[in-house]
PAGU-72462 format. One record per residue: y, z, x of N, C-alpha, C in turn; residue in three letters. Coordinates in steps of 0.02 Angstrom, whole numbers, plus 50000, padded with zeros to 5 digits. Example, Ala and Ser with C-alpha at 12.3 -4.5 7.8 and 13.67 -1.06 7.14 Angstrom:
497165039050660497755039050615498355039050660Ala/498885035450642499475035750684500025039450645Ser/
//
This chain:
516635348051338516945349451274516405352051226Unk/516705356251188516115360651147516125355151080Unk/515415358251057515155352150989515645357150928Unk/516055353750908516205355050855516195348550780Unk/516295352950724516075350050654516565343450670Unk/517305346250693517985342150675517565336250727Unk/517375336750793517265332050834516665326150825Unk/516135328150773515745326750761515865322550716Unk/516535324150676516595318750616517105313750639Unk/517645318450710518225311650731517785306750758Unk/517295308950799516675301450832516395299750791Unk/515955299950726515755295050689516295290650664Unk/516705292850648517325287950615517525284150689Unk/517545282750735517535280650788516935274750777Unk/516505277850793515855272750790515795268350757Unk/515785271250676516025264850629516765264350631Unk/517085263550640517625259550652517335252350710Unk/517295257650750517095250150817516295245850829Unk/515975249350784515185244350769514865245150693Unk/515425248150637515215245350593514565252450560Unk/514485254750490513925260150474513315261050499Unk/512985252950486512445252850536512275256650590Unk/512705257050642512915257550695512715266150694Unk/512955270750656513205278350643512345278950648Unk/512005283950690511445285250689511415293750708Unk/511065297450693511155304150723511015303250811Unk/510575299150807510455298450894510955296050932Unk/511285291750878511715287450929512475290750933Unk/512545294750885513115299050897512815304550952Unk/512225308950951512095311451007512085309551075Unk/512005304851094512115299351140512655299451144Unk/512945296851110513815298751147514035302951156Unk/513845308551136514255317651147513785317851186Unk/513135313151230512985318751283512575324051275Unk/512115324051211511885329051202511175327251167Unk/510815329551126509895331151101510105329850999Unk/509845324350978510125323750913510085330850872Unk/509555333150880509415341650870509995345150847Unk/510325345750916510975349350906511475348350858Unk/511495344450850512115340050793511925343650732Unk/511305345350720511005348850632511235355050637Unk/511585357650692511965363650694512375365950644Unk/512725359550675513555357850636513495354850571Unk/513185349450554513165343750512512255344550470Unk/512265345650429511345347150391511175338950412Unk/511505333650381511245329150370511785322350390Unk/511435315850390512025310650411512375310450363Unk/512445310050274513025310350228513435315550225Unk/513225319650253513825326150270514195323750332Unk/513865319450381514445316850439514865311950414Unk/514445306950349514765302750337515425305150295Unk/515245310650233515925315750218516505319350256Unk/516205319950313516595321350362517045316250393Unk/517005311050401517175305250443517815301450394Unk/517595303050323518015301350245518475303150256Unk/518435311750270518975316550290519515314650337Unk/519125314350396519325312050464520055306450438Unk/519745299650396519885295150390520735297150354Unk/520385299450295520765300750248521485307350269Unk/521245309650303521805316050344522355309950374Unk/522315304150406522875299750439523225298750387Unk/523325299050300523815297550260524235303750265Unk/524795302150302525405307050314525975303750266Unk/526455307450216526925304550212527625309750199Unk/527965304950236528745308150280529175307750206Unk/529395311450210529975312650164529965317650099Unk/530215319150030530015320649993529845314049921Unk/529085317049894528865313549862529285310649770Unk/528895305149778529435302449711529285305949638Unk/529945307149620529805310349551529515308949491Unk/529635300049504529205296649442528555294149476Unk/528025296849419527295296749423526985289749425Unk/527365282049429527515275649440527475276749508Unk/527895278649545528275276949596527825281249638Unk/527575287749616527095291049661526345289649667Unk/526295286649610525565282349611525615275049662Unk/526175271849661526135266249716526135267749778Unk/526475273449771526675274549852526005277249893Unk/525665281349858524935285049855524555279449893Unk/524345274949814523995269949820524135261949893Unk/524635261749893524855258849941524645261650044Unk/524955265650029524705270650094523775269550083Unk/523415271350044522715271050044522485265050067Unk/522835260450035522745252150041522765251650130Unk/523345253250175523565252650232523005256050293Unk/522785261550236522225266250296521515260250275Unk/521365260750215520745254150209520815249450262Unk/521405245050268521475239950325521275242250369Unk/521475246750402521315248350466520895252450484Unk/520345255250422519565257650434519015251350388Unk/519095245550402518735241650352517995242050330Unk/517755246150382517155247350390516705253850344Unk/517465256450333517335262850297517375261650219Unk/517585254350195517545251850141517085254550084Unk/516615254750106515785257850064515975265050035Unk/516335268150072516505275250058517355277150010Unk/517515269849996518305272649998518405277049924Unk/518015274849899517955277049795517745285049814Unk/517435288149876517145294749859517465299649876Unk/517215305249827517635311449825517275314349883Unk/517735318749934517225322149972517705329349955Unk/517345335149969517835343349977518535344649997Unk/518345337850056519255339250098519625337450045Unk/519515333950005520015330549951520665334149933Unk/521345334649927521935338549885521925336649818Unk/522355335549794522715333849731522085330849706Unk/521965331249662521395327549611522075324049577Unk/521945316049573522485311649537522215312049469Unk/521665312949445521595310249376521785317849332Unk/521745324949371522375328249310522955328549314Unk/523175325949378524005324149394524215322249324Unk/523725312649324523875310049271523925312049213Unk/523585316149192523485318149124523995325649108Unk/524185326149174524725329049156525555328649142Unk/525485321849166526185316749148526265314449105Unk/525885317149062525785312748992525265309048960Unk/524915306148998524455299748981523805302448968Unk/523455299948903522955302748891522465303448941Unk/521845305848934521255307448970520935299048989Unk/520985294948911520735290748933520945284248976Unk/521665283548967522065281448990522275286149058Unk/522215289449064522215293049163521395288849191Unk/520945287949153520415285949200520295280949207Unk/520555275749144520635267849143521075265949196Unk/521765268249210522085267949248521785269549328Unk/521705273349331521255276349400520775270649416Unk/520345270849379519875264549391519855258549408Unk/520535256849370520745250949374521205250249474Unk/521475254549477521945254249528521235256149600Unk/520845258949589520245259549644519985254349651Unk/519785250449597519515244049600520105238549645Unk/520535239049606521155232549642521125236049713Unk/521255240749737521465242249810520735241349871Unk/520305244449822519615242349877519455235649855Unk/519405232349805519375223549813520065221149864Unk/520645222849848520955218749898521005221349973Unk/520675227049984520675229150050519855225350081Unk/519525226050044518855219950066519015211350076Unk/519315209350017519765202750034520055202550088Unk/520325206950114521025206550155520805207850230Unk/520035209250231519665210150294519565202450323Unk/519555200950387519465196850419518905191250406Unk/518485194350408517845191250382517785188550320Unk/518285190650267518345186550188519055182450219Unk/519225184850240519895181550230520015174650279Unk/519645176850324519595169750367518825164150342Unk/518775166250265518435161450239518505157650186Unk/519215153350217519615148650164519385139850197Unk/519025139650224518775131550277518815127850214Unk/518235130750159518055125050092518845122350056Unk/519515127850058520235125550035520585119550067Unk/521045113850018521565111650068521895116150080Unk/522115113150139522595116550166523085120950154Unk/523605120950099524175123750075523825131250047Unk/523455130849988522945134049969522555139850021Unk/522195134750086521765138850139522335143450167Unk/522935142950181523435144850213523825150250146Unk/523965149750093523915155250053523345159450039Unk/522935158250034522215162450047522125166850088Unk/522235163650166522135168150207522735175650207Unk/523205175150185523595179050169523585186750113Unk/523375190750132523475195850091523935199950105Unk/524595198950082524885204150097525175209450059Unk/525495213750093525615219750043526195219249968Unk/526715214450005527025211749922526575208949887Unk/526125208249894525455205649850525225211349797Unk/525025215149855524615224049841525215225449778Unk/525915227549784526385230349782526415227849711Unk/526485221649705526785219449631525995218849594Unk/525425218149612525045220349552525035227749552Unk/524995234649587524975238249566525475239849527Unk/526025238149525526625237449471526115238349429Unk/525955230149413525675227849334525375232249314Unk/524915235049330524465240249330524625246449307Unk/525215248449330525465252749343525985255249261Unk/526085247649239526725247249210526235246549123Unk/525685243849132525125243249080525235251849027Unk/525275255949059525205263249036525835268049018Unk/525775269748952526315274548950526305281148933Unk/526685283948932526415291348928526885295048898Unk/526505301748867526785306748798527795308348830Unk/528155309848793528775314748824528485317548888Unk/528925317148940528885319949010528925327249020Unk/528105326549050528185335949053528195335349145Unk/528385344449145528575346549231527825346049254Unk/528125341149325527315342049365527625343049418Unk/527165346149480527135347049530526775343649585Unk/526875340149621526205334949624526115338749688Unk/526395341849738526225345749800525425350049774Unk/525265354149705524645357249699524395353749655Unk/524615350249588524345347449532524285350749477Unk/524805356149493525095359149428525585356949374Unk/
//
């Protein structure tokens, strides 16, 4: 199989997924393709360009079926929620979840500010909802979460629990904190 950029970034996201950043080495991804770390500077200048790549990688699995919701509430949970679901299941990629990389679409923070809500209030909001979703997607990792021993019981046994009606009704709150000018036309497919 030929070295390509796409392949180079689906196996690092591989790697850390299954041993963690540490793990992501230029050698040691060469090593697994079979090949001279050399080669890899082909495709990739440097390891944060694989690691941008791998974001991508990550971030490309948010598919969603149907057509999107009209209220900017309802499309911010649904957004945010789905992000929350891919965090779970790249936990490792945690370190990276706040960053912008090129592949990126829609920039959310002029969505926001185009629904109404001021500039500063699109970034308070933003901020706020990055923070809740990568704190509770770090909580909600195995390793925090199966560290309730010091709780009684009832407590250790709600603890260990993060679940998504959890996620769901604070981003409400969050959500519901902000209001915004008369409703203007958005498009959220470009971010017009």
């Amino acid at each position: 199989m030929p070295l390509t950029k796409e392949l180079l970034h689906r196996r690092a996201l591989a790697i850390v997924d299954a041993e963690g950043l540490a793990a992501l080495t230029m050698r040691r991804l060469a090593a697994d393709l079979g090949v001279e770390a050399a080669s890899l500077y082909y495709h990739v200048p440097h390891k944060q360009a694989l690691l941008d790549g791998a974001v991508s990688v990550m971030r490309a699995e948010m598919v969603f079926d149907g057509p999107f919701p009209t209220d900017w509430r309802e499309l911010m949970e649904l957004v945010f929620l789905r992000y929350l679901d891919l965090l779970l299941a790249h936990p490792n990629m945690l370190p990276f979840a706040g960053r912008h990389v090129d592949s990126d679409h829609v920039q959310g923070l002029p969505y926001l500010v185009q629904t109404g809500l001021t500039e500063a209030d699109a970034a308070a909001m933003w901020q706020s909802i990055i923070a809740f979703v990568v704190g509770f997607a770090t909580f909600a990792t195995e390793s925090i979460r199966d560290d309730v021993d010091h709780l009684p019981g009832g407590l250790a046994a709600q603890m260990a629990t993060w679940d998504r009606d959890t996620a769901r009704h604070t981003l409400r709150a969050i959500l519901g904190a902000y209001d915004v000018a008369p409703a203007v036309s958005v498009d959220v497919r470009d971010g017009s």
